[in-house]
C-alpha positions as CSV (number, residue, x, y, z in Angstrom):
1,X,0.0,0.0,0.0
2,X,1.8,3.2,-0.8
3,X,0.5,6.5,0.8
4,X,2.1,8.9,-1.5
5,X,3.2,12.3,-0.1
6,X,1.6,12.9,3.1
7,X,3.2,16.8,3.4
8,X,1.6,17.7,0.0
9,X,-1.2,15.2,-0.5
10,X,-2.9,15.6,-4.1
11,X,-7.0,15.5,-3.9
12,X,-8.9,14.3,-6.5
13,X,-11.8,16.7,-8.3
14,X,-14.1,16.0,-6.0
15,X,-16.8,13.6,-4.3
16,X,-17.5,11.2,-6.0
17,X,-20.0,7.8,-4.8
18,X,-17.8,5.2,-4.5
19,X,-17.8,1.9,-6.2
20,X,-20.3,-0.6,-4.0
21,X,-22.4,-3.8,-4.3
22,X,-25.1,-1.5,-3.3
23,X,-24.9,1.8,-5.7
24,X,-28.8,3.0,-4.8
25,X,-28.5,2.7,-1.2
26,X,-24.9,4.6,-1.8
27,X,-27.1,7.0,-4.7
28,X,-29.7,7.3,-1.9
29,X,-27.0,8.5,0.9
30,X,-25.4,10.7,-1.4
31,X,-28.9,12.5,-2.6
32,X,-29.4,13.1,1.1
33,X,-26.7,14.5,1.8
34,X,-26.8,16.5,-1.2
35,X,-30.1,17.8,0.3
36,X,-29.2,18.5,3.4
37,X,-25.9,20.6,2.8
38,X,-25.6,21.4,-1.1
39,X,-23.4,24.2,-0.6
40,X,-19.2,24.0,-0.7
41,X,-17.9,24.2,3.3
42,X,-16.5,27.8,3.3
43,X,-13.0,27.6,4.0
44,X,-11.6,31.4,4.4
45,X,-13.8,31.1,7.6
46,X,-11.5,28.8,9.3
47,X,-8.2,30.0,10.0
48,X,-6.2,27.4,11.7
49,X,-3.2,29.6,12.0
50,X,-4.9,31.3,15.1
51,X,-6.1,30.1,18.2
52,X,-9.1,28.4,18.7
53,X,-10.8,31.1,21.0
54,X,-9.8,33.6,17.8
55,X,-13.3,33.1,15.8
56,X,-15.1,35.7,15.9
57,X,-19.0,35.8,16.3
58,X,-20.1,36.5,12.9
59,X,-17.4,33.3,11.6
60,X,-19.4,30.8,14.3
61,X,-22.9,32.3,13.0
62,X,-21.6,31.6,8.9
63,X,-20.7,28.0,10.2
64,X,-23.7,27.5,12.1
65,X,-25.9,28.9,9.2
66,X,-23.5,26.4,6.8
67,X,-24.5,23.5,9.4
68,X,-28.1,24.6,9.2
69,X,-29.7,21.4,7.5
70,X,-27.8,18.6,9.6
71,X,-28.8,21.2,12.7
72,X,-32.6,20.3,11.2
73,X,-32.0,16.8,10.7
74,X,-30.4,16.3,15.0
75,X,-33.6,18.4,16.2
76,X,-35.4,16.2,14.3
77,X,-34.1,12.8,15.6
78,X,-33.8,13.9,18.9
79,X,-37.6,14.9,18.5
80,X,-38.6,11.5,17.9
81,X,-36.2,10.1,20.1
82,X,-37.8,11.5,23.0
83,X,-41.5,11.5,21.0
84,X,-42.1,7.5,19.9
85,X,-41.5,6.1,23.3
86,X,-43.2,8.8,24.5
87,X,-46.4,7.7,22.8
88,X,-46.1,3.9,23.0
89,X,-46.1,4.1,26.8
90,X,-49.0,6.1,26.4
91,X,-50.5,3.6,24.4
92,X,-49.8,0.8,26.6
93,X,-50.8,2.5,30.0
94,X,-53.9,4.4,29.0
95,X,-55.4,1.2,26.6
96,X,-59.2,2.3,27.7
């Protein structure tokens, strides 16, 4: 297995679904997540050269408006997480 250059790695031209025994569940995944996020992560945001407690508050509320959809899709789950148990035990205690 040979890694290549790992100081000036080369990237390919983008994402791309990769080869599977399963390509609609792997079309399906990527047409979510094409949904949920369609825009390009917006890199001149994110300056690693300074420290961490360097972002300032309009960079965190870019990111957090980039992270908007899978910020949609955790309230979501966690939703129904707390929701469908919810009701089943209501269905099993109150079965008048």
């Amino acid at each position: 297995m040979e890694l290549g250059n790992i100081w000036k790695p080369t990237y390919g031209p983008g994402l791309e679904a990769p080869g599977s025994s399963t390509p609609g569940l792997v079309a399906m995944a990527h047409g979510f997540l094409r949904l949920v996020q369609p825009n390009a992560l917006p890199t001149e945001l994110i300056n690693f050269e300074q420290s961490q407690s360097g972002f300032s508050q309009d960079n965190i509320n870019e990111l957090l408006l980039y992270e908007r959809g899978f910020l949609v899709c955790v309230a979501i789950g966690v939703l129904l997480i707390i929701l469908v148990p919810l009701v089943g035990c209501c269905f099993c205690c109150c079965r008048c």
